[in-house]
C-alpha positions in Angstrom: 0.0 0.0 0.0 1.6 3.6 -1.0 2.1 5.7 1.8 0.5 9.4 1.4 2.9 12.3 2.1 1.6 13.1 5.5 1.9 9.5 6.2 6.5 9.6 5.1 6.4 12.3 7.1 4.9 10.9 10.4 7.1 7.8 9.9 10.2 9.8 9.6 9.4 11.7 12.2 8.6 8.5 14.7 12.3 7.5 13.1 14.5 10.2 14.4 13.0 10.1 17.9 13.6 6.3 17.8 17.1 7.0 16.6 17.9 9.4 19.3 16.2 7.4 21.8 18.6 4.3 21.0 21.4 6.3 21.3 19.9 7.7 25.2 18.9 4.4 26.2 22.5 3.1 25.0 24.3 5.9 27.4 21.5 5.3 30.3 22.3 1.5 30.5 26.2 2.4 30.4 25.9 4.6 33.3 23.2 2.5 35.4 25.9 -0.2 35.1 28.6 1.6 37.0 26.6 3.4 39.4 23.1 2.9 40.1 22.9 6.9 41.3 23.5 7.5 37.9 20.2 6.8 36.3 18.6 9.6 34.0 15.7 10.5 32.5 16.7 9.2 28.8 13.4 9.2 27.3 13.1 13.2 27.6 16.9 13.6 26.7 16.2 11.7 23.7 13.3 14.0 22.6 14.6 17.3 23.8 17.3 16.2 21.3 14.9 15.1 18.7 13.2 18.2 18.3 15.6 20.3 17.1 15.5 18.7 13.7 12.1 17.7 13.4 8.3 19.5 12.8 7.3 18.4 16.4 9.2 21.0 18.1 5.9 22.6 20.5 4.9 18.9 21.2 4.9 17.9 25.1 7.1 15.5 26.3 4.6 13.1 29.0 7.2 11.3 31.5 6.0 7.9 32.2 7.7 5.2 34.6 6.8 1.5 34.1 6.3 -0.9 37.7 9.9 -0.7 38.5 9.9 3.4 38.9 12.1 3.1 35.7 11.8 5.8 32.9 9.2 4.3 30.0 9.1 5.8 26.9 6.3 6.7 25.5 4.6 8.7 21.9 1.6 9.5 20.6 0.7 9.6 16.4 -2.2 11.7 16.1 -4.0 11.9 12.4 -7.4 12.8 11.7 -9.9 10.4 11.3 -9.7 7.7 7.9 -6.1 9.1 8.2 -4.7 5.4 8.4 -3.7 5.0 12.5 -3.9 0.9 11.7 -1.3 1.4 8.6 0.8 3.7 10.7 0.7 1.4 13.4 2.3 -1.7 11.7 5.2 0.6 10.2 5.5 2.3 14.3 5.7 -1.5 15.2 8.7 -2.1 12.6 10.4 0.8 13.7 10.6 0.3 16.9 11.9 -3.0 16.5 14.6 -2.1 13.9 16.0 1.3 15.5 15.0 0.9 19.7 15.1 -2.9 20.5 17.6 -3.8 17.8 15.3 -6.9 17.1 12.7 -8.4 14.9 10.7 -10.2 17.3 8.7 -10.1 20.7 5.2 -9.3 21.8 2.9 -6.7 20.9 0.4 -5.4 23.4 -2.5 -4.1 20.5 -5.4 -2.1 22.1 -8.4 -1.4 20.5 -11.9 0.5 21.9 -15.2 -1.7 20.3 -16.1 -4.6 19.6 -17.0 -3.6 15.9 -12.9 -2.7 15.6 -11.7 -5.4 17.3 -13.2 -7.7 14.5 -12.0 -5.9 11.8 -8.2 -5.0 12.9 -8.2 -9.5 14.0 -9.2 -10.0 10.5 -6.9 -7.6 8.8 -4.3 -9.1 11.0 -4.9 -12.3 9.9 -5.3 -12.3 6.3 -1.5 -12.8 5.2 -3.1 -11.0 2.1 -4.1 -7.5 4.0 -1.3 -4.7 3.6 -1.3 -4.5 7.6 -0.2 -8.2 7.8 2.1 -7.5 4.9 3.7 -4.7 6.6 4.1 -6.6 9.9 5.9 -9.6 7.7 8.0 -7.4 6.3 9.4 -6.5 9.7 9.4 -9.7 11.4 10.6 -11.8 8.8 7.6 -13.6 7.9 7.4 -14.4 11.8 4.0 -12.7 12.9 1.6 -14.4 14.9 -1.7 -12.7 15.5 -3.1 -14.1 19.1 -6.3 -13.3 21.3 -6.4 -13.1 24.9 -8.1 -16.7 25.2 -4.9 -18.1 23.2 -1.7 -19.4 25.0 1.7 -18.2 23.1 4.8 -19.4 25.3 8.0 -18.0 26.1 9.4 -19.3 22.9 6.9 -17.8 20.6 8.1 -14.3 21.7 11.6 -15.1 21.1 10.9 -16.5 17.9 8.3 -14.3 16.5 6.6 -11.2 16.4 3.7 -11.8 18.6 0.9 -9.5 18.6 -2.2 -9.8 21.5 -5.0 -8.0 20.6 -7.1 -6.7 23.3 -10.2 -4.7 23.5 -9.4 -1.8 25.9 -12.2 -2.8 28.8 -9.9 -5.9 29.1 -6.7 -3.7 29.6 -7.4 -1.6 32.6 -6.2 -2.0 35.3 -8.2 -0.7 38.5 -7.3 -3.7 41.2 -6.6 -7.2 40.6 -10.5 -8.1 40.4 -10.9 -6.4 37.3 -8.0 -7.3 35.4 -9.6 -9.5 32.8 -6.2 -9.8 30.7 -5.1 -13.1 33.0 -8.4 -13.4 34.6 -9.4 -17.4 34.5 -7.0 -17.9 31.7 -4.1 -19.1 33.5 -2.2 -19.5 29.9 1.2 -18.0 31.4 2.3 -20.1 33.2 5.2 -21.1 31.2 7.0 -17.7 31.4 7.9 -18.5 35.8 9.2 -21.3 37.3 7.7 -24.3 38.4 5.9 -23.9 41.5 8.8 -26.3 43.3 12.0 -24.5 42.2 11.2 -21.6 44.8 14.7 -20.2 44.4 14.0 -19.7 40.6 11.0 -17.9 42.4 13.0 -15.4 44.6 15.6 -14.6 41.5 12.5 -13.6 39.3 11.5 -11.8 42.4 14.8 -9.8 43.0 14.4 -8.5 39.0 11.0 -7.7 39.0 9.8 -7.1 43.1 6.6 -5.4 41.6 5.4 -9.3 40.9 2.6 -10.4 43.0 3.2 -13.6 45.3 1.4 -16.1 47.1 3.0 -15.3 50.3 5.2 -13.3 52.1 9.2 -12.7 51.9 9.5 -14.6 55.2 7.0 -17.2 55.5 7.6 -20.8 56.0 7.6 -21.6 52.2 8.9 -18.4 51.1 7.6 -16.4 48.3 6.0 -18.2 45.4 5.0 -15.7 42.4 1.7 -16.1 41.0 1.5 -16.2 37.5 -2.2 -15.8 36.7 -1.5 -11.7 38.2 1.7 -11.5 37.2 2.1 -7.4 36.9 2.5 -6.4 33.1 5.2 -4.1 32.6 7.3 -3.0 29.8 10.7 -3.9 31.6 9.6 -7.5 32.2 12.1 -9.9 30.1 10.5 -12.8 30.5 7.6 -11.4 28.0 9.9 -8.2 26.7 
C-alpha cells in the first residue's frame, strides 16, 4: 500500500526520535551499570534532542515510569480520522523494532476501543493477504503471529516471533486485581515462571521484578511463590519483553 505524504512524514518523524532514543537508552544503561545513582531521564533527553531537527518541536514530552519506577518511553501519532492509524501502526511497530530494541521479534500489546474494531483490525491481521499483515511480515521476517487473549503463546513464541495480543481496551485496565480480565481465569502463562517447586528460581524472578505479585510473604515458612495468573504487566519485564 503507498504511503500518502503526510503518512512519510509521520514515519520519519517516529524514526529520528527512535534514533535518538537508542542512542539515550545506550548511554542510560552504560551509566546504570557503573553506578546505580546514575540513572537519568533518557526518554526526555532523547526528545529534547529530537526536536531540534524535526516538525514536532511545540509537542509535550509526558514522563511515564513502568512498575519498577524506571523511565518508559512513550509517543503519541495523532492523524485525523480515515487518516490510516492501523497502517501507521504496523510501520510504528517495525520501527521500533529495527531502530529501539535492535530486534525483529517479541510481543505486541495491540489495544483497541469496540467490539466492531476489534473484529476488523483481528481479521486484517490475519489475512496474510491485507497490507497490515504484509507490513508486519516485512518487519518480522515472515514471523508474525496474531493471538487473542483466550490463546496461549509461550516463552518461545516471543523469542521467535513477532507476537501480537490483541485486546479490547475494557480488558486492559487495570483498576485492582479483580478487574483485570487480561489473566483473569486464563491461567495461559504459566510457562513464562518457574515451576511452583523451584522456589529459588521464584525469589531470582522476584529480585528482578519485586513489583510481581506472590502467594505469600518474603518470610514465611515456604517463602515467596509468584503467582502467574496476576503476574504485573510491565514493559521492563524480560520474560515477556
Amino acid at each position: 500500500m503507498e504511503l500518502k505524504d503526510y503518512q512519510k512524514h509521520c514515519i520519519n518523524e517516529v524514526k529520528v526520535y527512535l534514533e535518538r532514543l537508542a542512542k539515550s537508552k545506550a548511554k542510560y544503561d552504560r551509566d546504570v551499570a557503573e553506578d546505580p545513582d546514575d540513572a537519568f531521564n533518557f526518554p526526555q533527553q532523547a526528545w529534547e534532542k529530537a526536536k531540534g531537527g524535526t516538525t514536532f518541536q511545540g509537542a509535550i514530552h509526558h514522563d511515564k515510569k513502568n512498575g519498577l519506577s524506571e523511565p518508559l518511553p512513550n509517543f503519541c501519532i495523532k492523524v485525523p480520522t480515515g487518516g490510516g492509524k492501523t497502517l501507521l501502526a504496523t510501520h510504528a511497530i517495525g520501527l521500533i523494532n529495527r531502530h529501539y530494541l535492535k530486534r525483529q521479534t517479541g510481543l505486541v500489546l495491540w489495544i483497541v476501543p469496540t467490539n466492531q474494531i476489534y473484529r476488523q483490525t483481528l481479521k486484517a491481521l490475519r489475512t496474510r493477504e491485507h497490507p497490515y499483515r504484509q507490513v508486519l511480515d516485512l518487519n518480522s521476517g515472515g514471523r508474525t503471529k496474531i493471538v487473542e487473549k483466550t490463546e496461549r503463546f509461550t516463552p518461545s513464541d516471543i523469542q521467535e516471533s513477532l507476537v501480537v495480543l490483541l485486546l479490547m481496551l475494557p480488558s486492559a485496565n487495570r483498576q485492582n486485581k479483580e478487574t483485570l480480565k487480561i489473566f483473569q481465569d486464563h491461567a495461559g502463562f504459566d510457562q513464562f515462571f518457574p515451576p511452583d517447586d523451584r522456589l529459588p528460581d521464584h525469589q531470582e524472578l522476584l529480585g528482578q521484578f519485586p513489583n510481581l505479585n506472590c502467594f505469600s510473604e518474603q518470610h514465611s515458612f515456604f517463602g515467596n511463590r509468584l503467582k502467574p495468573r496476576w503476574a504485573t504487566p510491565s514493559a521492563s519485564f524480560s520474560p515477556l519483553s
